[in-house]
LOMILO-122054 format. One record per residue: y, x, z of N, C-alpha, C in turn. Coordinates in steps of 0.02 Angstrom, whole numbers, padded with zeros to 5 digits, always signed. Example, Ala and Ser with C-alpha at 12.3 -4.5 7.8 and 13.67 -1.06 7.14 Angstrom:
2
-00284+00660+00390-00225+00615+00390-00165+00660+00390
-00112+00642+00354-00053+00684+00357+00002+00645+00394
//
This chain:
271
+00648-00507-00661+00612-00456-00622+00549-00435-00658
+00533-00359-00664+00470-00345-00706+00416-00352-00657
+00372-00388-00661+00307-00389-00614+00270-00324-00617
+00257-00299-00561+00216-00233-00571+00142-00252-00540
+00145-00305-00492+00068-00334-00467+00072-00425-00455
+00043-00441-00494+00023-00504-00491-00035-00524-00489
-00062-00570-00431-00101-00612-00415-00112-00655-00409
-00144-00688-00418-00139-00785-00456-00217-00811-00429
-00226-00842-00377-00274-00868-00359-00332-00831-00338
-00316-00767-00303-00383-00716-00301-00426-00764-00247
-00462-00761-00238-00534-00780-00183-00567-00679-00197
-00576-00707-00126-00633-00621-00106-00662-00672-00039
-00740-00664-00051-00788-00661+00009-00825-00612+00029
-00825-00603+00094-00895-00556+00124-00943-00591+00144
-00997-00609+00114-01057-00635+00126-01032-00728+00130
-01028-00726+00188-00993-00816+00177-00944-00823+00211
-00900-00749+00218-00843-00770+00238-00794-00733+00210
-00752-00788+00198-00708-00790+00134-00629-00745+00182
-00632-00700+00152-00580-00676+00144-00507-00676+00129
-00515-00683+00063-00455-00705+00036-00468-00773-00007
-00417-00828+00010-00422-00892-00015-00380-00903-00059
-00388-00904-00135-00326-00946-00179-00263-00908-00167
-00262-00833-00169-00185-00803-00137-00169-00779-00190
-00092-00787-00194-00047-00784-00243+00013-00735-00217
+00015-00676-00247+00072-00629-00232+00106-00599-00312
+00162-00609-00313+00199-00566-00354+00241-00483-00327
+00238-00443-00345+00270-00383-00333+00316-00358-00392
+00382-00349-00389+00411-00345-00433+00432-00259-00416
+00484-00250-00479+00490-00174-00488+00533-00173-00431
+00517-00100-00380+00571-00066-00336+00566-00114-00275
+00519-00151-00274+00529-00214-00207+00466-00156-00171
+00481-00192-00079+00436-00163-00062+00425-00227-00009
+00335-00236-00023+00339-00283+00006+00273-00274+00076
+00294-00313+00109+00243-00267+00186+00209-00340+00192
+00126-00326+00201+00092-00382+00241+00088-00353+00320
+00116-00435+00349+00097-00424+00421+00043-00481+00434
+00013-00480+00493-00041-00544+00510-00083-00492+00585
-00115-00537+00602-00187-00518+00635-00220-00493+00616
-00273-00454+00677-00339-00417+00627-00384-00471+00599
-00411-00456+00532-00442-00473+00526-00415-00548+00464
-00367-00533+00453-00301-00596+00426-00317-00580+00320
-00349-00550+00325-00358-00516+00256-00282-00474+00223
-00258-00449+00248-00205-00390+00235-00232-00334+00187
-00285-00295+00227-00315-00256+00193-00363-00272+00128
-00391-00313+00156-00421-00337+00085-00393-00351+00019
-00317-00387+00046-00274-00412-00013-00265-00329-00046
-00240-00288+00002-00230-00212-00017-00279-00191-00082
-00341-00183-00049-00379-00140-00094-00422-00209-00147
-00387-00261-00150-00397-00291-00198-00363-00277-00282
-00305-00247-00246-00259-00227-00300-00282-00177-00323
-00300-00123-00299-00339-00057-00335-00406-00073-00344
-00433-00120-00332-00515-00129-00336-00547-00081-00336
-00521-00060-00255-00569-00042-00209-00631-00087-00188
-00592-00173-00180-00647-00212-00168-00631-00242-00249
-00695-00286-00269-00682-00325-00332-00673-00402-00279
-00636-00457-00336-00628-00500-00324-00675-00582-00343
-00687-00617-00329-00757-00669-00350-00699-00726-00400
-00644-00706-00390-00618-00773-00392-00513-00766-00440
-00536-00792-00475-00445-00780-00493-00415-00722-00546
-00342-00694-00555-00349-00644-00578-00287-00602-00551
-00310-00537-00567-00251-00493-00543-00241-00439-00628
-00155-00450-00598-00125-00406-00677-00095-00344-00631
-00093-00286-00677-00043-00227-00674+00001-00224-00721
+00042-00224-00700+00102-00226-00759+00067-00270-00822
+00058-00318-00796+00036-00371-00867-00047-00365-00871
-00057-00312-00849-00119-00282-00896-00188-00337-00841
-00227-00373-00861-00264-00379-00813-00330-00337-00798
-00341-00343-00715-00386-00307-00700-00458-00311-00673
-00491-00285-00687-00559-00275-00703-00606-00323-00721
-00576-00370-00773-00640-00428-00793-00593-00441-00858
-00629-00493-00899-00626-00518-00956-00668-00574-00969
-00641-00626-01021-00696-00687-01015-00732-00672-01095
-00801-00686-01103-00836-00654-01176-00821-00722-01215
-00835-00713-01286-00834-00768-01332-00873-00849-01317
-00901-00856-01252-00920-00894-01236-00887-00917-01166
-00831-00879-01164-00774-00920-01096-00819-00886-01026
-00860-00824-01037-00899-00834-00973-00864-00753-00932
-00841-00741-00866-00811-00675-00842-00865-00644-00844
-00838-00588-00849-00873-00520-00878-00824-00477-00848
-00868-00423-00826-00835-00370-00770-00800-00301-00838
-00744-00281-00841-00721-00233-00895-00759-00159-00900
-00748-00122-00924-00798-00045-00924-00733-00021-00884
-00756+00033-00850-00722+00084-00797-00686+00115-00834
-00671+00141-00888-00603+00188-00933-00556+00115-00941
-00579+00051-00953-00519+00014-00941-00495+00003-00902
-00550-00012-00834-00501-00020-00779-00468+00037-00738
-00473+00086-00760-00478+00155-00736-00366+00157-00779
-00401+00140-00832-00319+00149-00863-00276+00080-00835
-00298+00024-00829-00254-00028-00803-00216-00001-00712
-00278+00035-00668-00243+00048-00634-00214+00130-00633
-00179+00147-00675-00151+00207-00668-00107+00218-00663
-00053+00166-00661+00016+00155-00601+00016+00150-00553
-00049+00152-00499-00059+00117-00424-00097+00209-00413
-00053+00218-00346-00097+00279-00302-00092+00238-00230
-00122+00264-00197-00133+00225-00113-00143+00282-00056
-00118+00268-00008-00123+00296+00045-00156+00258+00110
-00212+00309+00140-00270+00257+00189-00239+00278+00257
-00257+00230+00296-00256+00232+00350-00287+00295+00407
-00339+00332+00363-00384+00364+00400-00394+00439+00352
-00301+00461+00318-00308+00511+00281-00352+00529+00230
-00408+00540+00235-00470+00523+00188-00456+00606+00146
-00435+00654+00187-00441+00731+00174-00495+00742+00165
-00510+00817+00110-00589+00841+00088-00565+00891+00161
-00607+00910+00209-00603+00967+00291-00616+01028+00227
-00640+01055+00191-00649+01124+00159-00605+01132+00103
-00545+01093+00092-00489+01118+00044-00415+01132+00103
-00391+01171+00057-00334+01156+00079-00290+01098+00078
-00231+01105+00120-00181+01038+00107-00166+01057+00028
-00155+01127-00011-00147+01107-00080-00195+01095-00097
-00252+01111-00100-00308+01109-00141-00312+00984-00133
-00312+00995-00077-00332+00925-00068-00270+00887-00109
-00214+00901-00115-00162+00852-00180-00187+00893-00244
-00192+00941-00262-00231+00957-00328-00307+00919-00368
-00337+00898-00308-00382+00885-00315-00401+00805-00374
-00358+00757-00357-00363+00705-00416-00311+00720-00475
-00289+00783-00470-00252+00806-00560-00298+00833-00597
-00364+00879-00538-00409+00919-00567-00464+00888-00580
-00482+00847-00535-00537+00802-00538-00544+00752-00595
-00488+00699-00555-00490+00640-00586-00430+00624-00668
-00398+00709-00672-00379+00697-00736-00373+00756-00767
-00417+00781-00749-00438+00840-00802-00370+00889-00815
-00328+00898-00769-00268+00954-00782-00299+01008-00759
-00273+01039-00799-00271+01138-00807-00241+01151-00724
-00301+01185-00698-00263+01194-00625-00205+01237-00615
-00180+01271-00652-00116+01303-00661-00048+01259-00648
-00069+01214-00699-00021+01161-00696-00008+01115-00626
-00065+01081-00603-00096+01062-00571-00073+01075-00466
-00093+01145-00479-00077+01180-00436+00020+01186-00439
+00054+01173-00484+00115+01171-00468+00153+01103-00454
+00141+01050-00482+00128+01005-00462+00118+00966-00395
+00077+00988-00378+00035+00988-00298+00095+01008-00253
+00129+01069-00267+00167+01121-00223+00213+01069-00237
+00247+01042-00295+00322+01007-00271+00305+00931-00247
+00242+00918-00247+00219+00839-00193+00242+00887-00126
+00212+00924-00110+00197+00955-00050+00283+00959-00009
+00312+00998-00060+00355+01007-00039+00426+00932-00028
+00381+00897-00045+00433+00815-00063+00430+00788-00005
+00367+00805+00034+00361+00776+00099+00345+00830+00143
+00402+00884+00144+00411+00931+00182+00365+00985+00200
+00309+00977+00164+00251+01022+00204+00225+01083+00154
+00284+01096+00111+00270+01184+00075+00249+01225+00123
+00271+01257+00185+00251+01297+00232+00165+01261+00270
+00149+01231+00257+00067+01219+00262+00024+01220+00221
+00033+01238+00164+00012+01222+00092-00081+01261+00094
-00070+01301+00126-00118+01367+00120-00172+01325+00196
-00156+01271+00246-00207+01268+00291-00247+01208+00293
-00295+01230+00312-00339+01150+00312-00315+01096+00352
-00341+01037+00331-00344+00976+00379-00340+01005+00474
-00399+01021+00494-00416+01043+00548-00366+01082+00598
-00308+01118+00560-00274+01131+00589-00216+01114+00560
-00198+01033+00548-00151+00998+00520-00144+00951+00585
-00070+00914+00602-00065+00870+00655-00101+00803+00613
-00094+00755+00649-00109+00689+00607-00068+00689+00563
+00002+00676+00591+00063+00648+00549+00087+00690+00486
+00046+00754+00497+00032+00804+00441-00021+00798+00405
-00060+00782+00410-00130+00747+00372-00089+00695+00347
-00074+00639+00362-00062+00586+00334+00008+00601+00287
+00053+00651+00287+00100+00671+00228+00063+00708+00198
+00004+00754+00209-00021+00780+00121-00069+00714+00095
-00065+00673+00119-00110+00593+00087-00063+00551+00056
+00002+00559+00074+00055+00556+00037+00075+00591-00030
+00073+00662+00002+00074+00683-00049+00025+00694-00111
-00022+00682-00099-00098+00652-00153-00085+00628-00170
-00042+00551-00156-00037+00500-00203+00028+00516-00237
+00076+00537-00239+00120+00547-00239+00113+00581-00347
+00077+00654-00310+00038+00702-00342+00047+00662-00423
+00004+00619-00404-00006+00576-00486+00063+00541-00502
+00126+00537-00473+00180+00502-00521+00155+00431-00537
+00127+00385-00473+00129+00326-00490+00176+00280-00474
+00189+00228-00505+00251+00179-00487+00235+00135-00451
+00168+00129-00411+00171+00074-00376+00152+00127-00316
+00159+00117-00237+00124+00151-00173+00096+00085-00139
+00026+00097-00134-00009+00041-00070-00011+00110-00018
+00002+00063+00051-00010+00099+00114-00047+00050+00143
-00107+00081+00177-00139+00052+00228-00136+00066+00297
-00097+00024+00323-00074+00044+00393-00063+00117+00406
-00028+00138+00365-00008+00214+00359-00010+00283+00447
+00013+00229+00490+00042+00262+00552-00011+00243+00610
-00063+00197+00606-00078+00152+00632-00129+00214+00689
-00136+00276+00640-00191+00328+00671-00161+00368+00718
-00095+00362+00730-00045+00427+00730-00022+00406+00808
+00000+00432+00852+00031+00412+00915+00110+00420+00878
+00155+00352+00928+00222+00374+00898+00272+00419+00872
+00250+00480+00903+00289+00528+00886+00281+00569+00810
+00223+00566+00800+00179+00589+00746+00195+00548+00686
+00162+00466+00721+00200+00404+00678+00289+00407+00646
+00318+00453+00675+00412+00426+00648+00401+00474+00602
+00386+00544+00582+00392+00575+00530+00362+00561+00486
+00289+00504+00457+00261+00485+00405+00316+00432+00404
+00356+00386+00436+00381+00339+00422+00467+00353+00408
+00466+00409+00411+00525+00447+00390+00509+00442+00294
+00461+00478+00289+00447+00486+00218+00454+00452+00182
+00423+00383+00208+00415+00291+00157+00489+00303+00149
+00526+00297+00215+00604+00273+00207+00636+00310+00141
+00619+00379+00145+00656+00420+00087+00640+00393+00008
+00573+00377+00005+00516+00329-00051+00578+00282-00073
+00568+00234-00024+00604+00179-00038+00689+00186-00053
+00719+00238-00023+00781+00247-00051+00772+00280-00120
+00724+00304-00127+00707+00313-00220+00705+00266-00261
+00690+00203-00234+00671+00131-00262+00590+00144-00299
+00551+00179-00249+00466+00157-00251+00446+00098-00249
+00422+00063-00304+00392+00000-00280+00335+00022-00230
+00328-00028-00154+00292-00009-00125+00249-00089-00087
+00179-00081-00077+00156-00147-00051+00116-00107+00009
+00132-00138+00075+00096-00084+00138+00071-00156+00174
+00037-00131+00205+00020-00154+00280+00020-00133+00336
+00060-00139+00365+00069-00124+00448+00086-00161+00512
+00054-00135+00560+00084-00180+00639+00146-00165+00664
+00179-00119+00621+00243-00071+00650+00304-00148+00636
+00328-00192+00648+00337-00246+00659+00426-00236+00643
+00457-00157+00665+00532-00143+00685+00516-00123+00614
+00485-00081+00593+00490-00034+00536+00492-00100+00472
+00432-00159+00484+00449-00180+00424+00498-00235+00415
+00532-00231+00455+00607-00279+00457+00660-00218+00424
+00659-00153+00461+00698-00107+00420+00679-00094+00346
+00635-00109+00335+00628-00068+00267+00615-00107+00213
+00590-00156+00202+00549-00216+00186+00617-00272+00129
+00598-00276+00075+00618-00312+00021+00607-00395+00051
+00551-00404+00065+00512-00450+00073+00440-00442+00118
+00426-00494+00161+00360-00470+00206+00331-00550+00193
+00265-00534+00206+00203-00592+00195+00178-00590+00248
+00186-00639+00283+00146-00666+00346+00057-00690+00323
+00015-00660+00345-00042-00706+00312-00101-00704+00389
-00143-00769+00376-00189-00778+00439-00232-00805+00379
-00285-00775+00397-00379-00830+00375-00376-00808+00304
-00344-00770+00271-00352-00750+00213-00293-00783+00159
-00246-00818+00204-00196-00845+00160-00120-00825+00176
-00088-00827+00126-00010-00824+00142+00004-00897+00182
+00059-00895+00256+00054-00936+00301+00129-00927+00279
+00182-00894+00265+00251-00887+00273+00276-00822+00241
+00321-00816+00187+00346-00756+00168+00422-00767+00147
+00454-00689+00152+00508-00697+00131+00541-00639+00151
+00617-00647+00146+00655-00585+00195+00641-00568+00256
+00655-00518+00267+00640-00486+00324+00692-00529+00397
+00755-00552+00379+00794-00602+00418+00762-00675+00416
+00726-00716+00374+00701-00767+00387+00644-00751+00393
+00611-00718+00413+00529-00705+00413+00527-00650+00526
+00589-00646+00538+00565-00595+00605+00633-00644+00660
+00687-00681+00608+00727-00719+00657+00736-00790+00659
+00730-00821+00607+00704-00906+00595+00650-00905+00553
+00590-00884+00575+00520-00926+00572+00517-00985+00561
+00491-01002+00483+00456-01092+00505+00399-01121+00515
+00339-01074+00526+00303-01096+00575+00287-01074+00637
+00248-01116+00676+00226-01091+00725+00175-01038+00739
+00136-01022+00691+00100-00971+00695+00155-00914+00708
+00174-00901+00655+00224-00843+00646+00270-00845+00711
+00280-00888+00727+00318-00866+00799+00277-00837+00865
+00232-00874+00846+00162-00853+00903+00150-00805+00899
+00151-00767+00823+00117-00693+00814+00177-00658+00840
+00242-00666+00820+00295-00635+00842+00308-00607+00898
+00291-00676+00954+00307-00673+01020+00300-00603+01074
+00251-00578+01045+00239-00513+01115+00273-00455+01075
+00284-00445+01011+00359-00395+00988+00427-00439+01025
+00447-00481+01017+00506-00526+01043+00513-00502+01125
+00464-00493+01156+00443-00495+01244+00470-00440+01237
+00441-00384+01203+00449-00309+01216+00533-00274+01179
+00565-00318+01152+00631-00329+01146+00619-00282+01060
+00596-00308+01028+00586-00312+00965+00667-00281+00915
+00661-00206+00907+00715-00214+00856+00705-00220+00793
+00768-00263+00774+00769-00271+00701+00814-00274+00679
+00815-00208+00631+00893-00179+00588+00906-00213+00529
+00840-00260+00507+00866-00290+00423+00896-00223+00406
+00825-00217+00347+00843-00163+00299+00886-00187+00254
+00872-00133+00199+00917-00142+00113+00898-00204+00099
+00865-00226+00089+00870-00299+00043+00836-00360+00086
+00863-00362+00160+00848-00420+00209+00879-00465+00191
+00921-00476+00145+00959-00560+00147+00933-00585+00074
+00906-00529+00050+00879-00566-00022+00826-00636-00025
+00832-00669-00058+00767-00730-00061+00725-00699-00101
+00657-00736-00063+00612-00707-00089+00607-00733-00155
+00538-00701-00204+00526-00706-00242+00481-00751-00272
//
């Protein structure tokens, strides 16, 4: 399996409380792997640890081999890397937020144009065509021309899709992608992942959507207090649990009659 994100002992603290403890995740090519947990379980953190969004105090994280954002100097001591390296280590990883994170005075094209033009210096010609076939990948050519403001959510959150998209990266982080959206709004962004993943997108998300990541899901990571507690298929991870946490967390999806379709690769062992 080609590793596309590896993590080997990260630690992340906020002030004196530790976040992420000693966590170890592999992501391999075309897997998609979903953290579930509690608020507050470090999910997200693990997330934007990988793009260093947040930096890490502790451990190391690779992209495709490459590691990211530190180095040790001729005296064994870490040293944080210059930004064109870490800038190029992560340029297989685009992400999608929870909270859209639209410019309100571009358009839905202008806003997927915007990190070809910005953040890589393409000829907006190009750029601008580009944009139009993201746009159109996740259905929304006929909005191309209107702002945020008069975009639904679940339409905001597919041109944030399609932003990331935009750049042709091989890895997708989602951050609780749907989590903003009322259900109805929520099934057409989660329409999209599904189509992703029948592409074979490597994808690493986080969500509470509990049905969705039994359907879709390579592999899911249970984590509480900043650690992996239980991972695996989506059939040993939502129908024989081996701990008790994980059943505990389970329990009020289980009450509410919890479906679970076991996606494409639910019987696989994990990794």
């Amino acid at each position: 399996m080609t590793s596309m994100i590896s993590m080997r002992g990260v630690c992340k603290n906020f002030g004196t409380q530790a976040a992420l403890t000693d966590f170890n995740l592999e992501v391999g090519r075309s897997e998609i792997v979903t953290l579930i947990g509690p608020s507050g379980s470090g999910k997200t953190t693990a997330l934007r640890c990988m793009n260093f969004l947040e930096t890490h105090e502790g451990g190391e994280i690779y992209i495709k081999g490459a590691r990211l954002g530190y180095f040790e100097d001729a005296a064994g001591r870490r040293q944080r890397d210059t930004e064109r390296n870490i800038t190029g280590v992560l340029s297989p990883l685009a992400m999608v937020f929870q909270q859209f994170n639209l410019w309100p005075h571009m358009t839905a094209l202008e806003n997927v144009m915007a990190p070809l033009v910005l953040g890589r210096r393409m000829a907006k010609d190009k750029a601008r065509n580009i944009a139009g076939a993201a746009l159109e990948r996740v259905g929304l050519s006929h909005r191309a021309a209107h702002h945020p403001a008069h975009l639904s959510g679940g339409q905001q959150q597919r041109v944030g899709i399609a932003r990331a998209l935009a750049i042709q990266p091989e890895v997708l982080l989602l951050d609780e992608p749907t989590s903003a959206l009322d259900p109805e709004l929520a099934d057409e962004v989660l329409e999209i992942i599904q189509a992703l993943a029948r592409e074979g997108m490597t994808m690493v998300m986080v969500t509470h959507e509990m049905s969705f990541a039994a359907d879709i899901s390579s592999r899911v990571v249970f984590m509480e207090a900043g650690e992996i507690i239980e991972a695996g298929p989506p059939r040993s991870i939502f129908e024989t649990p081996d701990s008790e946490r994980l059943r505990d967390f389970l329990a009020p999806w289980k009450r509410r009659g919890l479906a679970v379709h076991m996606g494409r690769n639910a019987g696989t062992e994990a990794v």
